[in-house]
C-alpha positions as CSV (number, residue, x, y, z in Angstrom):
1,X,-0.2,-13.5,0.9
2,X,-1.9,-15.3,-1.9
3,X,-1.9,-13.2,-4.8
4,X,-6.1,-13.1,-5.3
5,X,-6.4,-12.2,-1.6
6,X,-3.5,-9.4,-2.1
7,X,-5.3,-8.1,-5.4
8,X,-8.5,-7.9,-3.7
9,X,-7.6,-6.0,-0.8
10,X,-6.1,-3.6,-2.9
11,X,-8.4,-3.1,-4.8
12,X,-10.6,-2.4,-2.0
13,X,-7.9,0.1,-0.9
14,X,-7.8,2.2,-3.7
15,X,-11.7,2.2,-3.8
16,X,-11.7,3.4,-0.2
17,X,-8.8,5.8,-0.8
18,X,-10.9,8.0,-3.5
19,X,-14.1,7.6,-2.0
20,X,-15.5,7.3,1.8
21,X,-18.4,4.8,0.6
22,X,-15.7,2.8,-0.3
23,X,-14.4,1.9,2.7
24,X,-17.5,-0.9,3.6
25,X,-15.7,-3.5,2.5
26,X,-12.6,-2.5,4.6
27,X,-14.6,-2.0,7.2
28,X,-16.2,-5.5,6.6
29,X,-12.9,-7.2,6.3
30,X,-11.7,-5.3,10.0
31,X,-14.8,-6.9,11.5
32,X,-14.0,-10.6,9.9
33,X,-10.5,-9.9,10.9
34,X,-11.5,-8.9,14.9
35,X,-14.0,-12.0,15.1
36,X,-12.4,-14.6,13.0
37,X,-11.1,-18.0,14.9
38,X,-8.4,-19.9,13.9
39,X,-10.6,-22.2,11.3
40,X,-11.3,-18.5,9.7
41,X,-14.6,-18.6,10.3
42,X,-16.4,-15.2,12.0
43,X,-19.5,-14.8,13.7
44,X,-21.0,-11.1,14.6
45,X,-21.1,-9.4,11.4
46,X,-23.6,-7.1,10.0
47,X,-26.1,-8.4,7.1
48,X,-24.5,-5.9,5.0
49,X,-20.9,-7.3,5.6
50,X,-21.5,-10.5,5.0
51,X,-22.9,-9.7,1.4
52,X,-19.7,-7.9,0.8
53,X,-17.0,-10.7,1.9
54,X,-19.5,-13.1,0.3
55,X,-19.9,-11.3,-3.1
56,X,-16.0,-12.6,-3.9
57,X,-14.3,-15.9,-4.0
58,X,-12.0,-15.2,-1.2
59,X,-15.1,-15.4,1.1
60,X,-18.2,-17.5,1.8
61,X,-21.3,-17.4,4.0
62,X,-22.5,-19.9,6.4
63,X,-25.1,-20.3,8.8
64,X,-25.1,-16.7,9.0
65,X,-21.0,-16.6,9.9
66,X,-18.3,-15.7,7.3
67,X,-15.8,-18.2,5.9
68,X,-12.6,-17.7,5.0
69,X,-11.9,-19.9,1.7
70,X,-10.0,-23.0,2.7
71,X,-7.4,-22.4,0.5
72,X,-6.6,-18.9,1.9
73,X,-6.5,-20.2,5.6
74,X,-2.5,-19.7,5.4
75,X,-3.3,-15.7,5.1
76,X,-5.5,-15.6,7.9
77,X,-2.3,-13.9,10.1
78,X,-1.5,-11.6,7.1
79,X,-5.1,-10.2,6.8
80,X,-5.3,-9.7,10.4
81,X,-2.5,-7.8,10.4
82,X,-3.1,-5.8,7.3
83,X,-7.0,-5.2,7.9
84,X,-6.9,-2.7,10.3
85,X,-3.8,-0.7,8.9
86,X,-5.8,-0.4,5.4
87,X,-8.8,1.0,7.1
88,X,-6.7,3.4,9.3
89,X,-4.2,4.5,6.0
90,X,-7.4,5.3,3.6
91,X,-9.0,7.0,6.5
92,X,-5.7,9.2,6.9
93,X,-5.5,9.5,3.4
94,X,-9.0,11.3,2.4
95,X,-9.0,13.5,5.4
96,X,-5.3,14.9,4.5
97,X,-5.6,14.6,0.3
98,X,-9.8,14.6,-0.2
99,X,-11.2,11.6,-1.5
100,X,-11.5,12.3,-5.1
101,X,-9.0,13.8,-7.5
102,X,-9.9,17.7,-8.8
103,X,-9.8,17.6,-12.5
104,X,-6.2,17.5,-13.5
105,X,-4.7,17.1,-10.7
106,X,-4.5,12.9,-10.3
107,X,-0.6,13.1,-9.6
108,X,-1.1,15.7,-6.9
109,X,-3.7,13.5,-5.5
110,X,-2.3,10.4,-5.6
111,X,1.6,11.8,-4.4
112,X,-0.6,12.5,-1.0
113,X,-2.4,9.4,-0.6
114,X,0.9,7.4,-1.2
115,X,2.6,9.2,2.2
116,X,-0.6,6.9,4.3
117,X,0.2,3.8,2.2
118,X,4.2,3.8,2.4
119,X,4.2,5.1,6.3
120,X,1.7,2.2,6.6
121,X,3.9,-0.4,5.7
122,X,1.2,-0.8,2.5
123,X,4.0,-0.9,-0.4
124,X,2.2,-3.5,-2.6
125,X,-0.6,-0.8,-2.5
126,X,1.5,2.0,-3.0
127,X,2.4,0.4,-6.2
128,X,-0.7,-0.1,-7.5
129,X,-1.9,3.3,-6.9
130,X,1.1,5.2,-8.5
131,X,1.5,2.8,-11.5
132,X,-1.0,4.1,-13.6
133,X,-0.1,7.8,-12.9
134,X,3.5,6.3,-14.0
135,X,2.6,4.9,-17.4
136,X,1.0,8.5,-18.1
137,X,3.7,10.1,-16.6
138,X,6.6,11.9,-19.6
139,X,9.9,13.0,-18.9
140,X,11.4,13.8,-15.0
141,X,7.9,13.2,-13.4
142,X,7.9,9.7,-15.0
143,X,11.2,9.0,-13.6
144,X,10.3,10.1,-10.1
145,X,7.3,8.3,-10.1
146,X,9.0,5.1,-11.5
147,X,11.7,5.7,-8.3
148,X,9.1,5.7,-5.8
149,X,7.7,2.3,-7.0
150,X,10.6,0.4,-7.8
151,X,11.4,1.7,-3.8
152,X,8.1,0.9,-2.7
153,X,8.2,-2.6,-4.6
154,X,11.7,-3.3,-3.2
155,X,10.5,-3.0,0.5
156,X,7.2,-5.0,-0.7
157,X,10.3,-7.5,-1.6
158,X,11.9,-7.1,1.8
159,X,8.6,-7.9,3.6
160,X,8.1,-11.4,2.0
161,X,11.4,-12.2,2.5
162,X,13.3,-11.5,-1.1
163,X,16.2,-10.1,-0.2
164,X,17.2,-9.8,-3.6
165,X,14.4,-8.7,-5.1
166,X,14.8,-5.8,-2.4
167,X,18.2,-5.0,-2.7
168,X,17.8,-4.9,-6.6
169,X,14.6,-2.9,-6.7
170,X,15.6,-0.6,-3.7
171,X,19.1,0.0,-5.5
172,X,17.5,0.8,-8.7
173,X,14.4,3.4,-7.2
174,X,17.1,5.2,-5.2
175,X,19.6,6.1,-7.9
176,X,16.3,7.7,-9.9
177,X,15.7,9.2,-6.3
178,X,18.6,10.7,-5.8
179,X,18.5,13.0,-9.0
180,X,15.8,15.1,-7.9
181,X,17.3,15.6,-4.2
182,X,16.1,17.5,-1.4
183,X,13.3,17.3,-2.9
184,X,10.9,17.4,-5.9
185,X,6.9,17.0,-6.2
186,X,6.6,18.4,-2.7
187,X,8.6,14.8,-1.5
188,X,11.7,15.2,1.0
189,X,13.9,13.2,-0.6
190,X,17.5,13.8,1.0
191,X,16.4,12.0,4.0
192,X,14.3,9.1,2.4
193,X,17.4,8.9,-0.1
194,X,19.5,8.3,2.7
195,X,17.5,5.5,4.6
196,X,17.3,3.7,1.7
197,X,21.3,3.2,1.6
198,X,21.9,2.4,4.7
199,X,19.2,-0.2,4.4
200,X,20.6,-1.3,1.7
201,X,24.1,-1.6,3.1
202,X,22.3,-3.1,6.0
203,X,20.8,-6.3,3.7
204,X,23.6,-6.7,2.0
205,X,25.7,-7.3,4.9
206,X,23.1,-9.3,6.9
207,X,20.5,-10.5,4.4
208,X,17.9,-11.7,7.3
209,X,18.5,-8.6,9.4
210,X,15.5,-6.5,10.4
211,X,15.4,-3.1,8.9
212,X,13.8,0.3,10.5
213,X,11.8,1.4,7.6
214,X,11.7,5.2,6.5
215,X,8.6,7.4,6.7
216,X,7.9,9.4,3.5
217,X,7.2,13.1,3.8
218,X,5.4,15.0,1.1
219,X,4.6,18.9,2.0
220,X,3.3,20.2,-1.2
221,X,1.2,19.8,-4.0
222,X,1.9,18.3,-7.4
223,X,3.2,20.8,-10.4
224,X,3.7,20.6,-13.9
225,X,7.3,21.0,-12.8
226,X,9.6,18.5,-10.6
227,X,10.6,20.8,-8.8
């Protein structure tokens, strides 16, 4: 997916993630997705959704229908198949985890929105929401977080086809991983720690073989300790 198109819907993401009047323009971008024909144009939306998609450059209006930019018409299959699993993740998401942060506890917060995104297949997302709690992050906590996005960024990899962009990222997140096994932050990680070598033993043996992709379980709460 283009890189603007990709910024912009997670952007959108992480809006709808910590608020529910957020989620308009996923729910826009569903509604383009559902109606859109093969020239990316949709017909069928709401007044209000056509503002929305129109109000960036990814978008235009016409006629009362929706454009997709000419430029972007090679992600019109990626979008439809993204659109609806954003909506449904940031739904999942605020009804498990709340949709805003309490005071002081961001990392606990954004620990159990990142279960929706990864399970979700939404790694590129998953990155962008944990990266800022990972530059704040100090000592074992920064090195957990910093495992779950090099993991989350190697599988991102996988996806577009970078096998060794995967294998090196996925490698590297692990072995942080693996330090704070079974488990740390309320994360199982003996079994996630596990999936990722074998998948990794899997791509390295058959670089173009499809991979079953592990779910990410996280129980409990965030703490000042890792464990």
């Amino acid at each position: 997916m283009t890189p603007r198109l990709r910024n912009l819907l997670a952007e959108w993401c992480l809006a709808a993630l910590r608020d529910n009047r957020g989620s308009a323009p996923l729910r826009a971008l569903v509604a383009f997705a559902e109606r859109a024909d093969e020239t990316g144009r949709a017909e069928g939306l709401t007044a209000e959704q056509v503002v929305l998609l129109d109000s960036t450059d990814c978008f235009a209006s016409s006629g009362g229908a929706v454009c997709l930019a000419p430029r972007l018409l090679h992600d019109l299959p990626a979008l439809r198949a993204r659109a609806t699993r954003l909506l449904q993740a940031t739904a999942e998401s605020r009804a498990r985890c709340g949709s805003l942060a309490r005071p002081g506890s961001l990392a606990s917060w954004s620990l159990c929105a990142t279960e929706a995104l990864f399970n979700a297949g939404l790694f590129f997302e998953v990155h962008e929401l944990l990266e800022s709690d990972w530059r704040r992050a100090t000592g074992d906590l920064k090195t957990l977080l910093q495992g779950l996005l090099q993991v989350a960024v190697g599988f991102h990899h996988q996806a577009e086809g970078n096998v060794r962009g995967a294998l090196s990222r996925l490698h590297a997140g692990n072995e942080k991983l693996r330090r704070f096994r079974p488990a740390a932050q309320g994360i199982e990680l003996e079994g996630l720690c596990s999936a990722v070598e074998r998948i990794v033993a899997r791509l390295r043996a058959m670089p173009g073989a499809p991979v079953e992709l592990p779910r990410l379980v996280v129980r409990q709460p965030f703490s000042e300790s890792t464990r």
